[in-house]
C-alpha positions in Angstrom: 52.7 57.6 106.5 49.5 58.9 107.2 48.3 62.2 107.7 45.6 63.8 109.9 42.5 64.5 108.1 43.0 68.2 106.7 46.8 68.2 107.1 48.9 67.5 103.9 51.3 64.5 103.9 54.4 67.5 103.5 52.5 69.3 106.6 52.7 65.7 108.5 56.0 65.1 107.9 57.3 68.9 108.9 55.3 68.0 112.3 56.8 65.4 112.7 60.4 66.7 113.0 59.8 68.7 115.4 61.2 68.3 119.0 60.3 69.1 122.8 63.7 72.2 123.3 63.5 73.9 126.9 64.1 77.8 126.8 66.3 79.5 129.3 68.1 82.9 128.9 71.4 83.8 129.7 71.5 87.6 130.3 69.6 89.1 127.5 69.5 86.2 125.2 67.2 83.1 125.2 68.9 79.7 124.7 67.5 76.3 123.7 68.2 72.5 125.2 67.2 69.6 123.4 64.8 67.9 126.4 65.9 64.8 124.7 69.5 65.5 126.9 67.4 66.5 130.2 66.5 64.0 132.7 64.6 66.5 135.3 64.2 69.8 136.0 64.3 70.5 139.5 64.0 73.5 141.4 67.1 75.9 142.4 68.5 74.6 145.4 72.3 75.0 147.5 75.0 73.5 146.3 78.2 72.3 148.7 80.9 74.8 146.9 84.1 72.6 145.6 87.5 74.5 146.5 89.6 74.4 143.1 87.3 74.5 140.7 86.3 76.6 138.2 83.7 79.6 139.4 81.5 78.5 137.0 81.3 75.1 138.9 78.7 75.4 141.5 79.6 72.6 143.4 77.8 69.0 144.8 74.0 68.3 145.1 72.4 65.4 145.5 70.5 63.4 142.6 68.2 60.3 143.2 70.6 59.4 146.1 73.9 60.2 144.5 76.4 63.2 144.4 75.3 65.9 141.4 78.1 67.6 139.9 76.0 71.4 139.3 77.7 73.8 136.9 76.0 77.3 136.6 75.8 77.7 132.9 75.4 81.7 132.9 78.9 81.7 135.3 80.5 79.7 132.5 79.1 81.9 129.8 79.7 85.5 131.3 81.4 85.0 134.3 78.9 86.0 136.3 76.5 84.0 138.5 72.8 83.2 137.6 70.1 85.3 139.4 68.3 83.4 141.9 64.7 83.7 141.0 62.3 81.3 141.0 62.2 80.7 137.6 66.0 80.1 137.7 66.1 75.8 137.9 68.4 73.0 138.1 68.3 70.6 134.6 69.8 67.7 135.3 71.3 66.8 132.0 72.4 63.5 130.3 76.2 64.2 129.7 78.8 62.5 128.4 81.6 61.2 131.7 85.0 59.9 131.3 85.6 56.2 129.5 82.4 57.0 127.1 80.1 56.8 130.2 77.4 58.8 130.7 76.4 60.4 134.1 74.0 63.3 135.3 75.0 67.0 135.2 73.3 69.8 136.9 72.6 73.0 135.1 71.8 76.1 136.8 69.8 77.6 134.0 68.0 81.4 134.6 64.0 81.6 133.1 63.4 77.7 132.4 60.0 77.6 132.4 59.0 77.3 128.8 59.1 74.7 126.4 58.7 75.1 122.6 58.6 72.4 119.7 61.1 73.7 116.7 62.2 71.8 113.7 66.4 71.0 114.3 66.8 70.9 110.7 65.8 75.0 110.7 69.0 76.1 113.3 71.3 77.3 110.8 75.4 78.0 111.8 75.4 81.2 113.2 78.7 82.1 111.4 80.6 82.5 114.3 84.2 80.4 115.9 82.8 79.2 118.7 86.2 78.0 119.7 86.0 79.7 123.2 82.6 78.6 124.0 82.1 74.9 121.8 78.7 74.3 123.2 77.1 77.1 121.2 75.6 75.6 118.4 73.2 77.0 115.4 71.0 79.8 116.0 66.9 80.0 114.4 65.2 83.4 114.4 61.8 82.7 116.0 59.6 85.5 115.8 62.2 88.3 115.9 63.8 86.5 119.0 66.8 85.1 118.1 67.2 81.8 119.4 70.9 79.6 120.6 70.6 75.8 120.5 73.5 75.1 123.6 74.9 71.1 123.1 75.2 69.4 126.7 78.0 66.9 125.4 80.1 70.4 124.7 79.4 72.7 127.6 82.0 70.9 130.1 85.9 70.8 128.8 87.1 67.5 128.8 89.7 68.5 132.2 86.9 69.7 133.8 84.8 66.6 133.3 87.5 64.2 134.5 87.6 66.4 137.8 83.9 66.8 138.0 83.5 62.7 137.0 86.6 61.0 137.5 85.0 59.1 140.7 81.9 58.3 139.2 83.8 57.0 135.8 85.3 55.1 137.9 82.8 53.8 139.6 80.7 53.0 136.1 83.9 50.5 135.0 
């Protein structure tokens, strides 16, 4: 491998794990998603409300011509519903569908404006049973701010995600 002109092979090579993760805050705390999972951020916009479903299930928008399942991630996480400000956004996700599929997931995420690059192997456990809440994954201190890296293939229980889905798993067989 080489190494820019000034920059130590060990210096390299520490750039180079680095990825893209996308900021958002859920009350007080900031969050992290690997972009690697996102497909596009969009702008907030009203979703068609599903009777039946969970609160924290904001209901149907529409994606590239298709139905979007939207979940409101601050709903799921505190039972409340994200702020609509304009810097609250819809991430459409890359998420794991029934039958090993994979199908697109909205987000409501609150402040998702930023973008940071931080090294996955530096998130360390943060010590917790997550059991309750399974897409919370390792936590990195980042300048006093302490950061939570949230898994997409974790944030929708496996009942949910046949109801939210089931059609479009279908559909993919």
């Amino acid at each position: 491998m080489n190494s820019a002109p000034g920059t130590s092979p060990s210096a390299a090579s520490a750039a180079s794990q680095r990825r893209l993760f996308l900021r958002f805050a859920i009350g007080a705390d900031v969050y992290v998603l690997d972009t690697r999972e996102i497909l596009q951020v969009l702008p907030l916009a009203p979703c068609k409300r599903v009777p039946g479903m969970p609160a924290w299930v904001a209901g149907l928008g529409m994606y590239r011509g298709r139905t979007l399942p939207v979940i409101d991630v601050t709903a799921l996480a505190t039972g409340r519903a994200a702020a609509r400000l304009t810097s609250t956004r819809v991430v459409v996700a890359d998420s794991p569908a029934p039958g090993g599929a994979r199908a697109p997931l909205g987000l409501i995420l609150e402040q998702a404006t930023e973008t940071a690059h931080y090294d996955p192997s530096a998130f360390m456990p943060s010590g917790l049973d997550h059991r309750d809440a399974p897409y919370l994954g390792p936590v990195l201190d980042s300048g006093g701010v302490l950061l939570q890296w949230v898994r997409v293939e974790e944030l929708v229980p496996a009942g949910i995600r046949e109801r939210l889905f089931g059609v479009a798993g279908e559909a993919a067989t």
